[in-house]
mmJSON file of the N, C-alpha and C atoms, coordinates in Angstrom:
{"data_MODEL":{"atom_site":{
"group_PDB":["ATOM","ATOM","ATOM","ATOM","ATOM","ATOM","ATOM","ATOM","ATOM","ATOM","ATOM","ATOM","ATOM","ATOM","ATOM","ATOM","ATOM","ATOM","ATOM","ATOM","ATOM","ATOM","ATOM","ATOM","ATOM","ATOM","ATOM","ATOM","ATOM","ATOM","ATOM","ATOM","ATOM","ATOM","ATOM","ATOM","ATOM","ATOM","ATOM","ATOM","ATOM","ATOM","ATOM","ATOM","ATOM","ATOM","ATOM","ATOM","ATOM","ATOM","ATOM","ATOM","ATOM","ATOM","ATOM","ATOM","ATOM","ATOM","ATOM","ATOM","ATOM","ATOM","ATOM","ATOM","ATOM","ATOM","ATOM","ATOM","ATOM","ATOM","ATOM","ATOM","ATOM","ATOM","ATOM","ATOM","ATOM","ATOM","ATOM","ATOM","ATOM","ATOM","ATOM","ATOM","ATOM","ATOM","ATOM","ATOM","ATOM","ATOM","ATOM","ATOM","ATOM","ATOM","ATOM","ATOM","ATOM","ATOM","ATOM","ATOM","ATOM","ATOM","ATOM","ATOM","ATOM","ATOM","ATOM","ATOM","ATOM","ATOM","ATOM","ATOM","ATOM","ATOM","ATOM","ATOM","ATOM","ATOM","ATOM","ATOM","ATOM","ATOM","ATOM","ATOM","ATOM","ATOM","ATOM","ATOM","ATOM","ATOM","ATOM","ATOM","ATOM","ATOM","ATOM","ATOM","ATOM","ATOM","ATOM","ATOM","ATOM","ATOM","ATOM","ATOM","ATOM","ATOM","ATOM","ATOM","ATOM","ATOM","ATOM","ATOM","ATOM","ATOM","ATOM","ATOM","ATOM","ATOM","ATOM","ATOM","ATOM","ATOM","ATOM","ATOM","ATOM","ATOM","ATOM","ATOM","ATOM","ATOM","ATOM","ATOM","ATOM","ATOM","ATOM","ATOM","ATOM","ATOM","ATOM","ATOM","ATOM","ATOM","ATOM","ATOM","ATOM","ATOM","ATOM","ATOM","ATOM","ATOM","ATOM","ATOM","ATOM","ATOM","ATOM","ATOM","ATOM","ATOM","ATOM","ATOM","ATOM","ATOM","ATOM","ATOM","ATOM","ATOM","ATOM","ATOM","ATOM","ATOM","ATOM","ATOM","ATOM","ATOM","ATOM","ATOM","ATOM","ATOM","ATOM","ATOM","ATOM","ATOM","ATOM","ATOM","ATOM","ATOM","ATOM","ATOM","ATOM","ATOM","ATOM","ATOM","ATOM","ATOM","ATOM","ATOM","ATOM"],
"id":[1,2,3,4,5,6,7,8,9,10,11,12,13,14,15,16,17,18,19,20,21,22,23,24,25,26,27,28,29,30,31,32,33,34,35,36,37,38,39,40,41,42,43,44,45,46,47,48,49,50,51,52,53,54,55,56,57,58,59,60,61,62,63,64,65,66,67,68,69,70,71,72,73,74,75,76,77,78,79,80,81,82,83,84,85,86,87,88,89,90,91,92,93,94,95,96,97,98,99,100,101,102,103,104,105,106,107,108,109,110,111,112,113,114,115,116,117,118,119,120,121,122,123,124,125,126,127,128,129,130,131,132,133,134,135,136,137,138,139,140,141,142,143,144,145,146,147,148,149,150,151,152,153,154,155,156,157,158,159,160,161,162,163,164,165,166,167,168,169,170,171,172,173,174,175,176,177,178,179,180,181,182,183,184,185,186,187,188,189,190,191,192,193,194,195,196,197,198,199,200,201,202,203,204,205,206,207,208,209,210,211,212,213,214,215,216,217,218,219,220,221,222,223,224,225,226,227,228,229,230,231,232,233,234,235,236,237],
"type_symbol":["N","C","C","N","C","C","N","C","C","N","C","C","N","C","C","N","C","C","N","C","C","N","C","C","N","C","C","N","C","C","N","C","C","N","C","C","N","C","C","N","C","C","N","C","C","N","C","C","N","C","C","N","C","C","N","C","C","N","C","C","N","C","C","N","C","C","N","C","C","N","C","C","N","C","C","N","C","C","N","C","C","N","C","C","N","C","C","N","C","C","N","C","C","N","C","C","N","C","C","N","C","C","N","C","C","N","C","C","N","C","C","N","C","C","N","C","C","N","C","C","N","C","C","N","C","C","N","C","C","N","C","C","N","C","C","N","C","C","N","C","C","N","C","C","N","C","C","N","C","C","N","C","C","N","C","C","N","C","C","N","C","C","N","C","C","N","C","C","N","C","C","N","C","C","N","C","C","N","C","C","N","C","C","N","C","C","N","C","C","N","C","C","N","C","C","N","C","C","N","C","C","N","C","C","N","C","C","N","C","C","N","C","C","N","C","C","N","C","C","N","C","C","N","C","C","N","C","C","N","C","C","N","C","C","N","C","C"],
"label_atom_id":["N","CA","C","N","CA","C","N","CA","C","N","CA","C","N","CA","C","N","CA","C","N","CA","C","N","CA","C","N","CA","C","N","CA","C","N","CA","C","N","CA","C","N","CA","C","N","CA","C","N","CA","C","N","CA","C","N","CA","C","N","CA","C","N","CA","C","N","CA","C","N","CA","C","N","CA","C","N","CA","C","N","CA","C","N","CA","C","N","CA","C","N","CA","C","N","CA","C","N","CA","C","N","CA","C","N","CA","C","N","CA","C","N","CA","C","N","CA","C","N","CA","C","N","CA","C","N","CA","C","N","CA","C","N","CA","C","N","CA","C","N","CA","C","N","CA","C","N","CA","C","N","CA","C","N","CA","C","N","CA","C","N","CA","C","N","CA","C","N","CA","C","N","CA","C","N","CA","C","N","CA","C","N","CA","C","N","CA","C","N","CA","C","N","CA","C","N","CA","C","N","CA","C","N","CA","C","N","CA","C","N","CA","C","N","CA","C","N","CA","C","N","CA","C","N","CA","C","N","CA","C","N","CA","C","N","CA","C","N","CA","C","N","CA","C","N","CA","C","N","CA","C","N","CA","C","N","CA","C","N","CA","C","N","CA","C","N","CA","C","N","CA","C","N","CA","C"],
"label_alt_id":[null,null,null,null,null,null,null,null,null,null,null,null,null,null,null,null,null,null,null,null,null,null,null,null,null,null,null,null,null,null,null,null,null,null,null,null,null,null,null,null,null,null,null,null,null,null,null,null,null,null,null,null,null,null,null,null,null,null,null,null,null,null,null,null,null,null,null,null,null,null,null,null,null,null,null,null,null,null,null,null,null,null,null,null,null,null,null,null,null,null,null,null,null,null,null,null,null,null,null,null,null,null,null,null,null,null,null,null,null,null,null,null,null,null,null,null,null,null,null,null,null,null,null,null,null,null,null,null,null,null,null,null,null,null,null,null,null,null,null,null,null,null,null,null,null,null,null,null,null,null,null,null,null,null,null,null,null,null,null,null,null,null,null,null,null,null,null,null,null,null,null,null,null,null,null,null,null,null,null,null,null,null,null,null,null,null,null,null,null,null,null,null,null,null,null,null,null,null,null,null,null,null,null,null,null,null,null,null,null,null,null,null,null,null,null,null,null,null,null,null,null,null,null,null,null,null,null,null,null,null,null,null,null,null,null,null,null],
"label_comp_id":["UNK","UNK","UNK","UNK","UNK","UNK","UNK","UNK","UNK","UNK","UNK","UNK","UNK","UNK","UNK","UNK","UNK","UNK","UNK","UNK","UNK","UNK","UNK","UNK","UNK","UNK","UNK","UNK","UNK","UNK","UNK","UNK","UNK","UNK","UNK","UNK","UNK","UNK","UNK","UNK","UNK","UNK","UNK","UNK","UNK","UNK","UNK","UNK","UNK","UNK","UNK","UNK","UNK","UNK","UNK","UNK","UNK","UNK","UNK","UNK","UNK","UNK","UNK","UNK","UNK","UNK","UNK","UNK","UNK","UNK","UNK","UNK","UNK","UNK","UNK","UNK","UNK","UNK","UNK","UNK","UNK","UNK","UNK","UNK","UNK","UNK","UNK","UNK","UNK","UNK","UNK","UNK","UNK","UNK","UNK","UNK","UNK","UNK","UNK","UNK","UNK","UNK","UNK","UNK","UNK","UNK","UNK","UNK","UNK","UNK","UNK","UNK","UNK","UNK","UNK","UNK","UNK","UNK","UNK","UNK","UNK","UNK","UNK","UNK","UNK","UNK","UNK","UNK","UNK","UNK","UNK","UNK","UNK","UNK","UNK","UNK","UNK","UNK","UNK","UNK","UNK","UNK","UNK","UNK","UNK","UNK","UNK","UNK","UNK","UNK","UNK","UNK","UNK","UNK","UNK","UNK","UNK","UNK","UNK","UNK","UNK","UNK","UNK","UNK","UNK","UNK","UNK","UNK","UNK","UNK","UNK","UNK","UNK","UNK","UNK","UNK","UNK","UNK","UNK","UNK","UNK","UNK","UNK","UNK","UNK","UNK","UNK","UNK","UNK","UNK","UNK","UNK","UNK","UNK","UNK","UNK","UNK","UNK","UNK","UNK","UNK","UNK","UNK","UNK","UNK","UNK","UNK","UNK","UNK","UNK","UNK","UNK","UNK","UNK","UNK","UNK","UNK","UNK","UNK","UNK","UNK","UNK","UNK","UNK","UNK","UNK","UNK","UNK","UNK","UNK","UNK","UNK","UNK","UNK","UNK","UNK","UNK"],
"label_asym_id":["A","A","A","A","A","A","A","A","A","A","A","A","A","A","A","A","A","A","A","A","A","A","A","A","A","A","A","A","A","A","A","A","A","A","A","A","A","A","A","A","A","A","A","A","A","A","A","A","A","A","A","A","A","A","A","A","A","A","A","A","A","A","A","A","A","A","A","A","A","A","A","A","A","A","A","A","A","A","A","A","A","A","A","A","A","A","A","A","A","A","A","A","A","A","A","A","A","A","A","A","A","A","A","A","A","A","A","A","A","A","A","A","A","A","A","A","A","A","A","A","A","A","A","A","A","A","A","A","A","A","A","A","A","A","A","A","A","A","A","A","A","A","A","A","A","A","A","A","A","A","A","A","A","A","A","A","A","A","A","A","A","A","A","A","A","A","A","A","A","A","A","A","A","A","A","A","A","A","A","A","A","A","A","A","A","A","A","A","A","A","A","A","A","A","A","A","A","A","A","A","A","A","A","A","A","A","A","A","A","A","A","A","A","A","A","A","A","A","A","A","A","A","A","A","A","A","A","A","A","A","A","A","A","A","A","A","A"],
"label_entity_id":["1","1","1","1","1","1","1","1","1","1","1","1","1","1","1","1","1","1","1","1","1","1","1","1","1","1","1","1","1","1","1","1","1","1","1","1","1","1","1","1","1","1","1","1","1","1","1","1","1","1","1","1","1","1","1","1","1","1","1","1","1","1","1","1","1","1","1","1","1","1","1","1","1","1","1","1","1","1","1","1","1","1","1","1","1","1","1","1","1","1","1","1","1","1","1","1","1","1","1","1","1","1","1","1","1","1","1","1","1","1","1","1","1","1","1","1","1","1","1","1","1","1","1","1","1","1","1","1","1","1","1","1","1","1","1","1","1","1","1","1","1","1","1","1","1","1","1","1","1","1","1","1","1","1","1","1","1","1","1","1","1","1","1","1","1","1","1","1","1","1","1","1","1","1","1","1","1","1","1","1","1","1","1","1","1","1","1","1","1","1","1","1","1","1","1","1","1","1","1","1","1","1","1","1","1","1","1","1","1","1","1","1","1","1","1","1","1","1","1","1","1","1","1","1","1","1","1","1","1","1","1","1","1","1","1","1","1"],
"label_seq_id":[1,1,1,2,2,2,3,3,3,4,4,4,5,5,5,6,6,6,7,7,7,8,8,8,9,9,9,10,10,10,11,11,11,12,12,12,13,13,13,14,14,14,15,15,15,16,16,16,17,17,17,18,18,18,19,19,19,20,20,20,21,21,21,22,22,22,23,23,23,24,24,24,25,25,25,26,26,26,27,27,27,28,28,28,29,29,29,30,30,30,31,31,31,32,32,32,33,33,33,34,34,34,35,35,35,36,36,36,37,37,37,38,38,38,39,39,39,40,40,40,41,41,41,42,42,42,43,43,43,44,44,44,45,45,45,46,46,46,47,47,47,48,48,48,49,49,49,50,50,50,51,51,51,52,52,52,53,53,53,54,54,54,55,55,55,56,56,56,57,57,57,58,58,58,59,59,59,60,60,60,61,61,61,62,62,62,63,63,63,64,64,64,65,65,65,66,66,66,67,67,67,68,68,68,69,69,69,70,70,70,71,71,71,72,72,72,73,73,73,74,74,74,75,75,75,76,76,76,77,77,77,78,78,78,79,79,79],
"pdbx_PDB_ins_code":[null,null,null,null,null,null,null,null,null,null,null,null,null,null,null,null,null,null,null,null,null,null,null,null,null,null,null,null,null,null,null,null,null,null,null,null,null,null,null,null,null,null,null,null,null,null,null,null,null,null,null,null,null,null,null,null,null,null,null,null,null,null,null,null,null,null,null,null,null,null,null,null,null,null,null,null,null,null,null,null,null,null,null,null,null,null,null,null,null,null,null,null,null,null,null,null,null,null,null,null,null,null,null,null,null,null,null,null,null,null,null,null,null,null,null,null,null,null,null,null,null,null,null,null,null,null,null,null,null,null,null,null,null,null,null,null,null,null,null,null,null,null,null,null,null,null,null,null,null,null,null,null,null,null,null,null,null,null,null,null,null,null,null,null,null,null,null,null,null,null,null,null,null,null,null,null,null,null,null,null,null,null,null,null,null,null,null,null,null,null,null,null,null,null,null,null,null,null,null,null,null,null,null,null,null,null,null,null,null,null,null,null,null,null,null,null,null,null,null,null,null,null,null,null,null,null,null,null,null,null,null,null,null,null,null,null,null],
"Cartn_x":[84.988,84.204,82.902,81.492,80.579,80.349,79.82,79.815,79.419,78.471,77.539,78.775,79.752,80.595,81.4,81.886,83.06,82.153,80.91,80.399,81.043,80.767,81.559,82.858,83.162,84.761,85.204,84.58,84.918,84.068,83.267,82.893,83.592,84.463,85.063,86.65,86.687,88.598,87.899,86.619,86.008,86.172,85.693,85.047,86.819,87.978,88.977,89.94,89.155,89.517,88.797,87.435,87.005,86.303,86.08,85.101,83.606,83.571,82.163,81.095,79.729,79.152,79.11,78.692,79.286,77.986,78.204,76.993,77.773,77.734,78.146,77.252,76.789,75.929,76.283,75.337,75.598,74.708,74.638,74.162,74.343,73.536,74.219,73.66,74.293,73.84,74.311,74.608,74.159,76.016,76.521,78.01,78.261,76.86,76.834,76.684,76.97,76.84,78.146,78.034,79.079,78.93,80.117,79.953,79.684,79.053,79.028,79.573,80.915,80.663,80.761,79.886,79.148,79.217,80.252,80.337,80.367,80.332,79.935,81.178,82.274,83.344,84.259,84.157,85.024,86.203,86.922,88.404,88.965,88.076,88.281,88.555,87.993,87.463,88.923,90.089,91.458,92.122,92.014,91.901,91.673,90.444,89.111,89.699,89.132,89.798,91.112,92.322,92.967,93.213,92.389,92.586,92.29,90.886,89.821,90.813,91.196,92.188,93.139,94.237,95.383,94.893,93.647,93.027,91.835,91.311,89.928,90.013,90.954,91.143,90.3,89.842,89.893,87.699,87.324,86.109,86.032,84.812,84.357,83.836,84.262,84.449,84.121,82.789,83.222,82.855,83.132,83.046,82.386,81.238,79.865,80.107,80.467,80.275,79.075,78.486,77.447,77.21,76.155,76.324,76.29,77.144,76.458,75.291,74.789,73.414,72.882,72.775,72.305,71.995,73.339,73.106,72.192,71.901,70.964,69.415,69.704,68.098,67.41,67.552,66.106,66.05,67.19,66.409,67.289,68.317,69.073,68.13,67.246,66.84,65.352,64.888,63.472,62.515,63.295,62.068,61.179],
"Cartn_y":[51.258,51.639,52.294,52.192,52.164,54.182,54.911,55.982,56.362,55.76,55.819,55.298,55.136,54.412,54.986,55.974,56.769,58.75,59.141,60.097,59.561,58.816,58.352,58.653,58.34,58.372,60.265,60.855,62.207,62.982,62.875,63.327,63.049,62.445,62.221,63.014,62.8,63.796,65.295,65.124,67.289,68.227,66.672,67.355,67.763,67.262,67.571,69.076,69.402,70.027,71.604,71.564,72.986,73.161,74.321,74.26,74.584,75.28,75.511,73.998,74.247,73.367,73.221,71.757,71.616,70.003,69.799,68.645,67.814,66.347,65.574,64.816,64.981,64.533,63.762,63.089,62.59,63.006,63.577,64.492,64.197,64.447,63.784,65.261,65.222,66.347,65.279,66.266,65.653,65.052,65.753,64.351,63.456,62.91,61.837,62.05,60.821,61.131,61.498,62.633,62.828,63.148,63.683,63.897,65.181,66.09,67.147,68.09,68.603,69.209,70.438,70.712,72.004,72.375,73.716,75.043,75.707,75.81,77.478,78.59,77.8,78.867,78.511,79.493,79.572,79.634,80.101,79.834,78.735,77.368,76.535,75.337,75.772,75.335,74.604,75.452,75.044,73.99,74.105,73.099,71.459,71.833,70.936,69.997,71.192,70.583,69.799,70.865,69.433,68.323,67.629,66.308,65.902,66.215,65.484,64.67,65.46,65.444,64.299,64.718,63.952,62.092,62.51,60.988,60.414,61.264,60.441,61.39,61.069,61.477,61.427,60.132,59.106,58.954,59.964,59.722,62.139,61.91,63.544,64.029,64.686,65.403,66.728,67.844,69.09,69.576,70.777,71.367,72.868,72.814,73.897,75.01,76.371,77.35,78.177,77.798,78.519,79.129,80.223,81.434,81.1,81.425,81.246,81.099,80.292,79.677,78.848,79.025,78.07,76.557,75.723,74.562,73.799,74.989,74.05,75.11,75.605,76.661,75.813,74.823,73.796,74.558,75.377,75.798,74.908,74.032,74.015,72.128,71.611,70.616,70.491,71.648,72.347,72.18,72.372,72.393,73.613],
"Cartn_z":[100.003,101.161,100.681,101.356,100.937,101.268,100.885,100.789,102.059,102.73,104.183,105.473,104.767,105.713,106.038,104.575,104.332,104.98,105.36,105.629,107.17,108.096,109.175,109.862,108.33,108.636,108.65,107.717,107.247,108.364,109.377,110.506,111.513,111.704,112.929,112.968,111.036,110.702,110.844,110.212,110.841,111.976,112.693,114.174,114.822,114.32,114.658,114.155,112.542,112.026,111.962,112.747,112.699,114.276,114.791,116.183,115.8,114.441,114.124,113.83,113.853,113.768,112.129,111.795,110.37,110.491,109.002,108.511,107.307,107.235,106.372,105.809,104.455,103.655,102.51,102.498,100.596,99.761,98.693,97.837,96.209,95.214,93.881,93.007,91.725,90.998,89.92,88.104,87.425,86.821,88.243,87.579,88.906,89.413,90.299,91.731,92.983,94.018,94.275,95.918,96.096,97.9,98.11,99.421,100.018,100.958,100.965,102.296,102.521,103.5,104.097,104.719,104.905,106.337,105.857,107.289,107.517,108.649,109.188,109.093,109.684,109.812,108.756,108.171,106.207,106.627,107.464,107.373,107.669,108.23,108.345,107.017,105.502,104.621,104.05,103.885,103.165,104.117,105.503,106.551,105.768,105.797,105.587,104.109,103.427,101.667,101.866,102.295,102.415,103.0,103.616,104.757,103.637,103.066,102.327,101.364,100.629,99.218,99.503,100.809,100.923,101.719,102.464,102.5,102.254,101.133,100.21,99.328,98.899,97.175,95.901,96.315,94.927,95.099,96.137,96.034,96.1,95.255,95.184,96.282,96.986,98.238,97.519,98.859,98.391,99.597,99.895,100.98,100.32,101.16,101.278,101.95,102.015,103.3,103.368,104.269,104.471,106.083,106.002,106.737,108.517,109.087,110.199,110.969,111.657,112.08,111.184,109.858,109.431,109.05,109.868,110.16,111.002,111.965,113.202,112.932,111.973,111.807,111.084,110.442,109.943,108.283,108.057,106.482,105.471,105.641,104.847,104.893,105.701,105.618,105.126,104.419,104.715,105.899,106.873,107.975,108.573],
"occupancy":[1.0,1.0,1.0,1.0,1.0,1.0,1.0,1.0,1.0,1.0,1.0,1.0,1.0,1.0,1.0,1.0,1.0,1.0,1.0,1.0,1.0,1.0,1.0,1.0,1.0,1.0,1.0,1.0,1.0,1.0,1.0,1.0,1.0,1.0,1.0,1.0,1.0,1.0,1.0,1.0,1.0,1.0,1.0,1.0,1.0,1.0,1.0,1.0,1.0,1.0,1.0,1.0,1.0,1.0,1.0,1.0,1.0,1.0,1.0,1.0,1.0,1.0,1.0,1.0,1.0,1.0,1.0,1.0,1.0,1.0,1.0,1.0,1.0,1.0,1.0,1.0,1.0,1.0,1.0,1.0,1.0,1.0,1.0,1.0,1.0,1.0,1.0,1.0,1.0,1.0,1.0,1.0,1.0,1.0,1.0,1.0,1.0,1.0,1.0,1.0,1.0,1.0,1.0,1.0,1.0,1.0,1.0,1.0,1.0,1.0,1.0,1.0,1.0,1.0,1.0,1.0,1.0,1.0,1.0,1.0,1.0,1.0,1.0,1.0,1.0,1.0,1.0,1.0,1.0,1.0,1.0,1.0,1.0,1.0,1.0,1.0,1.0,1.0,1.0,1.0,1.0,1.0,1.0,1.0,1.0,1.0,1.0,1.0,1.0,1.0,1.0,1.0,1.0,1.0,1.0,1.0,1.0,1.0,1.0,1.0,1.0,1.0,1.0,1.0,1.0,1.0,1.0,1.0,1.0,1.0,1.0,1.0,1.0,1.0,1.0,1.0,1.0,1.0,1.0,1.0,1.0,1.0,1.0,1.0,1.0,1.0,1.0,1.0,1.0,1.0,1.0,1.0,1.0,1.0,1.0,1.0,1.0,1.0,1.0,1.0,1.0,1.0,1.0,1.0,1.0,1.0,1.0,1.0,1.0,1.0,1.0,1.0,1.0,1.0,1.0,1.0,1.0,1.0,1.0,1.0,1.0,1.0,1.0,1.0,1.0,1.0,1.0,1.0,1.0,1.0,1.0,1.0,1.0,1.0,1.0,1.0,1.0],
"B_iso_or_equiv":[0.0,0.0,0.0,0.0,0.0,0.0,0.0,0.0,0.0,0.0,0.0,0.0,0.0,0.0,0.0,0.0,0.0,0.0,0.0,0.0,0.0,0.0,0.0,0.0,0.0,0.0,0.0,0.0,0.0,0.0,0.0,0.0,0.0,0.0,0.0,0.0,0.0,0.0,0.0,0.0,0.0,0.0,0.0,0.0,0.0,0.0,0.0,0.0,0.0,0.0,0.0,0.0,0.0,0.0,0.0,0.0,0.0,0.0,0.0,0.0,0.0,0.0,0.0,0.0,0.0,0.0,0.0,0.0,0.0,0.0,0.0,0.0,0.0,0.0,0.0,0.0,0.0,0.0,0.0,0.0,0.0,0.0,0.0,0.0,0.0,0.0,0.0,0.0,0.0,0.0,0.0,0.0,0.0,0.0,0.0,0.0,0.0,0.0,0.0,0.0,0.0,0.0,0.0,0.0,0.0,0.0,0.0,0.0,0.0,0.0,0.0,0.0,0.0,0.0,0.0,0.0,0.0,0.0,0.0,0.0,0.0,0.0,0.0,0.0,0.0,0.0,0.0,0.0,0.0,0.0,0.0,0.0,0.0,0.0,0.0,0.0,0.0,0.0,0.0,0.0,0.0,0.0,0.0,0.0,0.0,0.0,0.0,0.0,0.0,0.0,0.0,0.0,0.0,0.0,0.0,0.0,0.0,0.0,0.0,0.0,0.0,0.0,0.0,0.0,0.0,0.0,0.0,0.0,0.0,0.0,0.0,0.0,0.0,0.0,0.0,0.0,0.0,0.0,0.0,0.0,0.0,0.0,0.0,0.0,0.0,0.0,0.0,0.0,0.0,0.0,0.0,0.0,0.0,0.0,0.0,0.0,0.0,0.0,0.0,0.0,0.0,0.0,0.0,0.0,0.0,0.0,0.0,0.0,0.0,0.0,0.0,0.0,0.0,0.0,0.0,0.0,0.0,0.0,0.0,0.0,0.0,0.0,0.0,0.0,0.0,0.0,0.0,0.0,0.0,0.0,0.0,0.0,0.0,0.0,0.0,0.0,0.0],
"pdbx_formal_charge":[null,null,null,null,null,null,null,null,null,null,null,null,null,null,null,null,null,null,null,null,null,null,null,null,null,null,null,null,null,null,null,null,null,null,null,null,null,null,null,null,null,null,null,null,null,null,null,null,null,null,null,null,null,null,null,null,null,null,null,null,null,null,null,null,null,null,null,null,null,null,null,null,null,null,null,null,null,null,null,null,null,null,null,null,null,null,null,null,null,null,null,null,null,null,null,null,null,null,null,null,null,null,null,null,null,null,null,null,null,null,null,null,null,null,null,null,null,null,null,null,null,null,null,null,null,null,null,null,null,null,null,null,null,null,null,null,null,null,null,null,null,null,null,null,null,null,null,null,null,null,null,null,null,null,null,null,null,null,null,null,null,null,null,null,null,null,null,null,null,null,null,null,null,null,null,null,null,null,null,null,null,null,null,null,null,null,null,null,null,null,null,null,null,null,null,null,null,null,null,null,null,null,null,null,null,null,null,null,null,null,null,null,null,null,null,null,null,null,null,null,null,null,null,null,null,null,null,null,null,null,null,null,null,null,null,null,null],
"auth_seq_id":[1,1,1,2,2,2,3,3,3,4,4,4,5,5,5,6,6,6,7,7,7,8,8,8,9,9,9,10,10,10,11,11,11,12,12,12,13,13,13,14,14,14,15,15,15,16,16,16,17,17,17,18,18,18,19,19,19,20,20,20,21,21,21,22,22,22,23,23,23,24,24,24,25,25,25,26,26,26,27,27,27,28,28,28,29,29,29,30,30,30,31,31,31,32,32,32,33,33,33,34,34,34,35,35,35,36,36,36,37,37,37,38,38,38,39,39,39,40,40,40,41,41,41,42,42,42,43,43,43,44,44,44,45,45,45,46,46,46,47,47,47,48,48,48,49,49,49,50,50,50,51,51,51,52,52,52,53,53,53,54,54,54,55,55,55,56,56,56,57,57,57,58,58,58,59,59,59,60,60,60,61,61,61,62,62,62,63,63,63,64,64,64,65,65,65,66,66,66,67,67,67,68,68,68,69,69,69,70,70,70,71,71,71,72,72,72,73,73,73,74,74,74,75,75,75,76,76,76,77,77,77,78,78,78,79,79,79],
"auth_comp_id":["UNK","UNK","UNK","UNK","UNK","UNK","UNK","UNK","UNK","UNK","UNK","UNK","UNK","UNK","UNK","UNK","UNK","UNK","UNK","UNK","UNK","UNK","UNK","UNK","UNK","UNK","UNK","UNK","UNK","UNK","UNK","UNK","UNK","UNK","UNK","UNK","UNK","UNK","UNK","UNK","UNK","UNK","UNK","UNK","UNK","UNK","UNK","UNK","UNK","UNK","UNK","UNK","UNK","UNK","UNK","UNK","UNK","UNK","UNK","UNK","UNK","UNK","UNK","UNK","UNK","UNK","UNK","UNK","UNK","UNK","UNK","UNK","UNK","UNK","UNK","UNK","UNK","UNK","UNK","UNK","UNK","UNK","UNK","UNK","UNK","UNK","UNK","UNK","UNK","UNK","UNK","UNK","UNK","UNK","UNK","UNK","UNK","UNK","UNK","UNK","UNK","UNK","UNK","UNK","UNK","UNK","UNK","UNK","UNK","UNK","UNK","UNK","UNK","UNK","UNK","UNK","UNK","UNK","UNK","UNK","UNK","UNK","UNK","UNK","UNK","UNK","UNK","UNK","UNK","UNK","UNK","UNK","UNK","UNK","UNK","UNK","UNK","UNK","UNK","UNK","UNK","UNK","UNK","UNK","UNK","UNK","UNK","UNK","UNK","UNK","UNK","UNK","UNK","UNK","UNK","UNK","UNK","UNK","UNK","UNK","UNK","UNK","UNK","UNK","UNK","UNK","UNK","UNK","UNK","UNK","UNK","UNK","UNK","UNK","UNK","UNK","UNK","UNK","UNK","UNK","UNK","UNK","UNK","UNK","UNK","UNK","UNK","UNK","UNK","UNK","UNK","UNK","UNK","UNK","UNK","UNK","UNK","UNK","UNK","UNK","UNK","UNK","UNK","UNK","UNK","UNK","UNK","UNK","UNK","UNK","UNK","UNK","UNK","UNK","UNK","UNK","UNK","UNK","UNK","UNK","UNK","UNK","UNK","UNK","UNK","UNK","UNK","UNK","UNK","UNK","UNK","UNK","UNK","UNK","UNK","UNK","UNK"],
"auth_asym_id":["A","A","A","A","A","A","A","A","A","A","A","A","A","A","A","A","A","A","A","A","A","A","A","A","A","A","A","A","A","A","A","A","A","A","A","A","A","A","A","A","A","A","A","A","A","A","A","A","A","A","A","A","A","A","A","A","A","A","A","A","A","A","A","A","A","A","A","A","A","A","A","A","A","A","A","A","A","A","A","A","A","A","A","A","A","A","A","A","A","A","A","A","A","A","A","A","A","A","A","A","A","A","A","A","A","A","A","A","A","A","A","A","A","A","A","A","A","A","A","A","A","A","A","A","A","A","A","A","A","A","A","A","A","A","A","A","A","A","A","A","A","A","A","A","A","A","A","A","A","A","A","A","A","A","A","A","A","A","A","A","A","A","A","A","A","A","A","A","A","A","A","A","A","A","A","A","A","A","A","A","A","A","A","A","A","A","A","A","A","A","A","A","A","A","A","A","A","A","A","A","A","A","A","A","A","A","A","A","A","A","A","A","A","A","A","A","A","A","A","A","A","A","A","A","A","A","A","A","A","A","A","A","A","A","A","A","A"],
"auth_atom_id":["N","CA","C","N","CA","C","N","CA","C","N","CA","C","N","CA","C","N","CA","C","N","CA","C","N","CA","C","N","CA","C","N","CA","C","N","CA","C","N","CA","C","N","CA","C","N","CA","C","N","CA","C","N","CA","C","N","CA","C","N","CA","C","N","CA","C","N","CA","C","N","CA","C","N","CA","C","N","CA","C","N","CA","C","N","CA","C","N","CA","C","N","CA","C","N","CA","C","N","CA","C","N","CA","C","N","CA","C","N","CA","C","N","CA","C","N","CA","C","N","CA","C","N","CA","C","N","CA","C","N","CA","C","N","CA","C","N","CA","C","N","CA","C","N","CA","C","N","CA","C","N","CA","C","N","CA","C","N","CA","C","N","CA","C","N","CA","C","N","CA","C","N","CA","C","N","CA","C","N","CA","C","N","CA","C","N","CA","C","N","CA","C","N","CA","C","N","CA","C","N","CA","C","N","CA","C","N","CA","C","N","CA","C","N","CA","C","N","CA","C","N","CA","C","N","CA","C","N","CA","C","N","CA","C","N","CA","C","N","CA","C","N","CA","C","N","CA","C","N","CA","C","N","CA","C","N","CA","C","N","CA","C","N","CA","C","N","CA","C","N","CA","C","N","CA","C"],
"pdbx_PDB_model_num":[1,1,1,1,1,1,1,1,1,1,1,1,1,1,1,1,1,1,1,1,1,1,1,1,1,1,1,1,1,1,1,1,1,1,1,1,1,1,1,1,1,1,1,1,1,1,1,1,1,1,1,1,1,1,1,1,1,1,1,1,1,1,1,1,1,1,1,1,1,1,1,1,1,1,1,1,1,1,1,1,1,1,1,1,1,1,1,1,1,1,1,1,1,1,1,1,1,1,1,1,1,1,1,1,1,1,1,1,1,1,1,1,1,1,1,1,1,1,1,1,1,1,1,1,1,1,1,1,1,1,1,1,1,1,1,1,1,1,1,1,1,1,1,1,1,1,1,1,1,1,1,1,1,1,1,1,1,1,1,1,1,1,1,1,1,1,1,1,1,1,1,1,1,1,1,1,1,1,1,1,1,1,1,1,1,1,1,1,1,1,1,1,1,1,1,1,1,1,1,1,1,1,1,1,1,1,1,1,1,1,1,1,1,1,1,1,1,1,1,1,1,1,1,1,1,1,1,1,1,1,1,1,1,1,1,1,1]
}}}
């Protein structure tokens, strides 16, 4: 599955798994592309991690927490 296909898929198992607002990206550093996801409400995160794990294992998944508001404040996209 193509990575753009599989960000799809991992937004729709999220939106089930947290109420905070949250962002699914693809992102690469220097051990490749990967997937990124990023939220607001941290206790949601062990939730999160494990869907990821038990059904997209086999692709690098990570999950981001970052501070409240800052998903829809434009800084995390430089705007």
């Amino acid at each position: 599955m193509r990575l753009r296909d599989l960000v799809e898929v991992i937004k729709s198992d999220v939106i089930d798994l947290t109420d905070g607002p949250f962002e699914v990206d693809i992102e690469s550093d220097d051990g490749g592309t990967h997937i990124v996801i990023s939220i607001e409400f941290h206790e949601d995160a062990k939730g999160i991690m494990r869907r990821m794990i038990d059904e997209h294992g086999g692709n690098r998944i990570l999950v981001k927490l970052v501070p409240e508001g800052y998903i829809h404040s434009g800084i995390n996209k430089g705007d």
